[in-house]
N, C-alpha and C positions, 0 to 999 in steps of 0.2 A: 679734292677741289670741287668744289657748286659747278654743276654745266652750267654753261650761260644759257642755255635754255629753260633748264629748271627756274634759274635769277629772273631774267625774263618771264618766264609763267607769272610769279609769285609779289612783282614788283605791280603795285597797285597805282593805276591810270588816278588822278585826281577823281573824287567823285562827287556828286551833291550833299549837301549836308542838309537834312531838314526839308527833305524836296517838295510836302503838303505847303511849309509856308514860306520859300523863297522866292522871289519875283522871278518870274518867269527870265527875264533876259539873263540874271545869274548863271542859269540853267544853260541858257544856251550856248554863253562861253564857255563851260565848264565842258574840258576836256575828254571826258570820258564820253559823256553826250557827243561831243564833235566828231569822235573817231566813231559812236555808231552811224549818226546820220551820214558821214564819208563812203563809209563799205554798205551803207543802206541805199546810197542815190546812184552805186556805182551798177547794182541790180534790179532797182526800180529808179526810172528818169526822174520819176514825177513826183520819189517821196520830199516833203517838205517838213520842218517842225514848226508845227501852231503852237499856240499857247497851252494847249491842251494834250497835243502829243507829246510835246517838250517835258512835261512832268512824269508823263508815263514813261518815256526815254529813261528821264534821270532816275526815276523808281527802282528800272530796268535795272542800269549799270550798278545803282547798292544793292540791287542783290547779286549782282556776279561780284561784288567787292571790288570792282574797278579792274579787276583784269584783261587785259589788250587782248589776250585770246578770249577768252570767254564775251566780251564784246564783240569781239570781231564774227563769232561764231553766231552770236544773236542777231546779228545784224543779216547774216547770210540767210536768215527764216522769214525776210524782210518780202520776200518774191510772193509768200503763203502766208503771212501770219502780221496781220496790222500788231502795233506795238502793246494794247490790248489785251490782242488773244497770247502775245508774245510772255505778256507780265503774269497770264493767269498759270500757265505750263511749267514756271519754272521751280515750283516743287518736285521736280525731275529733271534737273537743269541737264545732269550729266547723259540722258540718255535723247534731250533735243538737241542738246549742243554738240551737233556732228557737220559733217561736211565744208570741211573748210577748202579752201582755195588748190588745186590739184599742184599746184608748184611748191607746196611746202611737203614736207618729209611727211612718213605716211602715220609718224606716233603724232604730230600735230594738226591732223585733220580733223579728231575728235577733243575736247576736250578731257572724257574718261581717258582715252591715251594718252594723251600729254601725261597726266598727273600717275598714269600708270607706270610710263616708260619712270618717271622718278621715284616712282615709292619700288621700281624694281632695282634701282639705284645702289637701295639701303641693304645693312646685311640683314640676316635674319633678325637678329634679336631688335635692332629698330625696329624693322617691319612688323615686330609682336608689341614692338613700345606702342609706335605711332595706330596701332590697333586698338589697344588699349584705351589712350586717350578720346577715342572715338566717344566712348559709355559716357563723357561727362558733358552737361550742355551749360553752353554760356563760358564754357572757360572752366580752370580750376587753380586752386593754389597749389607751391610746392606740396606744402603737406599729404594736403587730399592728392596729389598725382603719385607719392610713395607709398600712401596708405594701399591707393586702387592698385597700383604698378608694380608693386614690389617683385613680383617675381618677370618683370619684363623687360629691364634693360641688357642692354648687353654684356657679356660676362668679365668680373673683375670693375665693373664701372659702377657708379649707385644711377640711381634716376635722376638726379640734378646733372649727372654727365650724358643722359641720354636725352633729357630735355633741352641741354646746353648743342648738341648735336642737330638734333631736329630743325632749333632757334638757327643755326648756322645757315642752315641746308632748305632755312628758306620754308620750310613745309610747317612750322610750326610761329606764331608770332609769344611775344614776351612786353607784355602791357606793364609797365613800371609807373605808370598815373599814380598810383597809392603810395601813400607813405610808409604803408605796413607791410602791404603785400601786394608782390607780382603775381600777376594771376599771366596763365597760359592757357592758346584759344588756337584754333584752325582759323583761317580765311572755311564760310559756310560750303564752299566748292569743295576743298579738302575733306572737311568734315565729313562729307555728303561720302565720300568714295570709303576714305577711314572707317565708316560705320556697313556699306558697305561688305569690306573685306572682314569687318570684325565678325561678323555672321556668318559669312562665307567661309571662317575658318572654324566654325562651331563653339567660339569664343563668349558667346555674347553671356550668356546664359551665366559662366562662372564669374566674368570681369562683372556683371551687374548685380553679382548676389557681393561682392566686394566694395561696388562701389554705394549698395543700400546700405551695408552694415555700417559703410565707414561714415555717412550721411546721417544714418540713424544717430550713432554716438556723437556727433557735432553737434545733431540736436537738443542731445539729450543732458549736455556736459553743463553743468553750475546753472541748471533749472532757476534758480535766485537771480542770476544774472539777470534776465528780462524785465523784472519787475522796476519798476518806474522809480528815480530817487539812486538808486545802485549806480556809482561810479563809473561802470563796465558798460551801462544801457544803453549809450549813445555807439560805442562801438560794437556792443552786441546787435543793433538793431541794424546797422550799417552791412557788418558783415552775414550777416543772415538776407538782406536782399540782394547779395551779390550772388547766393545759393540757391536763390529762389527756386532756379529752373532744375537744378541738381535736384532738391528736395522732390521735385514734380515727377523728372524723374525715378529717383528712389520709389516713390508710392506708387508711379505705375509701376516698376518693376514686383515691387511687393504683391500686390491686385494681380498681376497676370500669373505671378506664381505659387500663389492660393502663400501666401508668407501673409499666414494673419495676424501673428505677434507682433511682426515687424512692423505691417500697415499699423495698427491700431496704435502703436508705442510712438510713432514718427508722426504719424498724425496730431495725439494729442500732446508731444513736445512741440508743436508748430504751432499751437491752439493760440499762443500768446502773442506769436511776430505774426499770426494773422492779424487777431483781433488789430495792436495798435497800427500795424501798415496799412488798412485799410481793404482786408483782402478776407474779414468775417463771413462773406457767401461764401466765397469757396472753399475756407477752412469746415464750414458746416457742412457742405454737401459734400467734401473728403472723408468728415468726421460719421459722415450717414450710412454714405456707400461701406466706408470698413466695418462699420459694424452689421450692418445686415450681412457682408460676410463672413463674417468671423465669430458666429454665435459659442463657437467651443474654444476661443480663446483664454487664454490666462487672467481669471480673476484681476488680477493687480491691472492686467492692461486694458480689461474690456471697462473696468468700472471707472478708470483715468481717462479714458475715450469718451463714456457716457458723461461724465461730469464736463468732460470740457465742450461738448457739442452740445451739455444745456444750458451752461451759460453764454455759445454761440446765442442760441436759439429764441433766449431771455434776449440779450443784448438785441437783436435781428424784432423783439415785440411777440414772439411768439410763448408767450407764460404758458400754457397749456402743452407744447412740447417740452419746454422745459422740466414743469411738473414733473411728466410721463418718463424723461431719460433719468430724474435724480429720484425717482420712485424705484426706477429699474436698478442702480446702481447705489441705492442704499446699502443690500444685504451684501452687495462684494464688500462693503466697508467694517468691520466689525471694529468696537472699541478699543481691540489689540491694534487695530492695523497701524503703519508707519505714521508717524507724521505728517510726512506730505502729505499724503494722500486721505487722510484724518481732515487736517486742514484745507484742504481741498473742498470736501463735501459739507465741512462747515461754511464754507466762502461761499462757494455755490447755493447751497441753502438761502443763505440770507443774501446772496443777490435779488434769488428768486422773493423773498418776503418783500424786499425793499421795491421792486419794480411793479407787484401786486397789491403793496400797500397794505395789505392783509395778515395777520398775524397766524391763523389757521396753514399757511402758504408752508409754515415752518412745522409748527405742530401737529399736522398734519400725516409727517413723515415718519413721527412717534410711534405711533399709537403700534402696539404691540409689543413697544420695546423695552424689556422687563429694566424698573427700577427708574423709568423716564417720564417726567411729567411736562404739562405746558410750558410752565414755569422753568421749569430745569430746562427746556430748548431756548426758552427766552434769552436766559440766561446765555447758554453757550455762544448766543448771535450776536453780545453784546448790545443787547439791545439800547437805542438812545431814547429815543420817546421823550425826553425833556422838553422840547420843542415842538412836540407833536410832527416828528415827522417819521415813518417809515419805519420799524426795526431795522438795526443797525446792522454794518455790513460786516460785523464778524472776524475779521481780519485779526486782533488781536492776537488769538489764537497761532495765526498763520504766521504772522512778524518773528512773535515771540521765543515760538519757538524755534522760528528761522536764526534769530540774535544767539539764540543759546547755542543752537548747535554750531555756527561759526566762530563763537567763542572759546566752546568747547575743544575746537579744532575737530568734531566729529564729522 
């Protein structure tokens, strides 16, 4: 059976929604704000809500997720700590959020206790689940939670019975918004302490090389998929921003643990929901930083990295780096190489020609290369030039042999 203190912890106070652009008076009815200014004016006479505290209040309580103790706990910092310096501290919410009221029990005077006295609750093998789940941010699907999890539910049980457990018990929420998929998330307080304990039990390190692998291969799965036109595009695109932060994380895991394959592989599978979601900076300066560390990486991945941080880089106005990364990543491409990645440096090439307007942009990239003329690169770019515009962007190549090999069933 849930303590009713656990249920209580975890039962979320109303809170503001939108609090930069709701009218202020919303705010102040808005219950989670009333319960702090209450336990705020019971320790200072004189505090009031302006129009202007009122929003930093309401700020407050979405980041404690509406909870009556962690409210109540912020409000008691009310004596020392205008609402303010209150909002800027609480990236350590569990280590300010102490001292509550001497009449309540002594695991409810902190909030780290409170959620302690519950995750001691659990038995083991929960308590290795709800560790686990820590490594993933923003939430995760079934899926990705048995991929990361597998070795951490409790025994005789799968993961959908240890996540159904948690859901119970109040420490974990089950977001069903989606029509496809539930995704599963901590209230940010839980997370906070989960991640925590995940460290504390020398855990992090193997849950996070599980949970980049498993993030990598999402990436990496029907590469086709992305491209514009593809049936699959609108829900590929969909569910790839609900991973965003997953993916964010994977690559810093990869970057702190010299996993240069990994980085550079997961990078340029992202190169494409960067580009159309609108997040081309940061896919280039992901795509920068793994390459300068990963100069002894695996051919196949460093020259798929290079190619796709220069048509970042082209798209971004920068022709001149671009140039420099598909000069770099020409010689990983040898005429045997795969197709994709054949295709790739064709496409790339003649992005490059096309936004330089210059035909040299392509021909350029020849010279050396036994048996290869102007003309013969022209050719491969499909060049248009009918209309006097641009050499063509080469794609043929890339479709074509996309069609066949799905045809093929290869």
């Amino acid at each position: 059976m849930t303590p009713p203190l656990l249920f209580w912890l975890v039962i979320a106070v109303v809170v503001p929604v939108g609090v930069v652009t709701v009218v202020v008076l919303a705010v102040l009815n808005c219950a989670s704000v009333v319960l702090f200014a209450q336990r705020a004016r019971q320790l200072v006479s004189e505090f009031t809500l302006t129009a202007e505290t009122a929003r930093t209040v309401g700020d407050i309580c979405l980041r404690l997720d509406g909870l009556p103790l962690a409210i109540e706990l912020a409000a008691a910092r009310s004596k020392v700590l205008s609402p303010a310096m209150l909002l800027e501290r609480l990236d350590y919410r569990l280590s300010l959020l102490v001292g509550g009221t001497r009449d309540l029990p002594a695991r409810q005077r902190t909030l780290r206790s409170t959620i302690a006295w519950s995750y001691e609750l659990l038995t083991p093998p929960e308590q290795r689940l709800l560790r686990a789940l820590a490594v993933f941010a923003g939430g995760c699907t079934l899926d990705a939670a048995e991929a990361v999890c597998a070795d951490a539910p409790p025994t005789g049980q799968s993961v959908l019975d240890g996540l159904t457990s948690l859901v119970n018990k109040n420490l974990l929420r089950a977001d069903r918004s989606s029509v496809t998929q539930t995704r599963f998330a901590f209230l940010e307080t839980i997370h906070e302490f989960a991640l925590e304990q995940l460290q504390a039990n020398s855990e992090a390190d193997s849950v996070g090389a599980r949970h980049a692998a498993h993030y990598l291969a999402v990436a990496e799965q029907d590469e086709l998929a992305n491209m514009q036109g593809s049936p699959a595009h609108v829900q590929w695109l969909e569910r790839m921003k609900h991973e965003q932060d997953n993916f964010r994380t994977a690559l810093r895991w990869a970057a702190a643990h010299g996993a240069a394959e990994v980085e550079l592989r997961l990078a340029a599978a992202l190169s494409s929901f960067w580009m159309m979601a609108g997040y081309a900076r940061e896919g280039l300066l992901r795509l920068n930083e793994g390459l300068a560390r990963s100069s002894a990486a695996p051919s196949r991945a460093r020259a798929k990295a290079l190619l796709s941080a220069a048509y970042m880089a082209i798209l971004q106005g920068d022709c001149d780096a671009g140039q420099r990364l598909v000069a770099e990543a020409q010689p990983l491409v040898p005429e045997s190489a795969e197709w994709y990645l054949r295709g790739l440096l064709l496409h790339t090439r003649a992005f490059l020609a096309r936004n330089t307007c210059f035909l040299p942009a392509i021909t350029g990239y020849t010279k050396g290369r036994p048996g290869t003329s102007p003309q013969a690169a022209e050719g491969e770019s499909n060049a248009e030039g009918a209309d006097g515009a641009c050499p063509g962007d080469g794609r043929r190549f890339w479709f074509d042999r996309g069609r066949k090999r799905r045809q093929s069933g290869g």
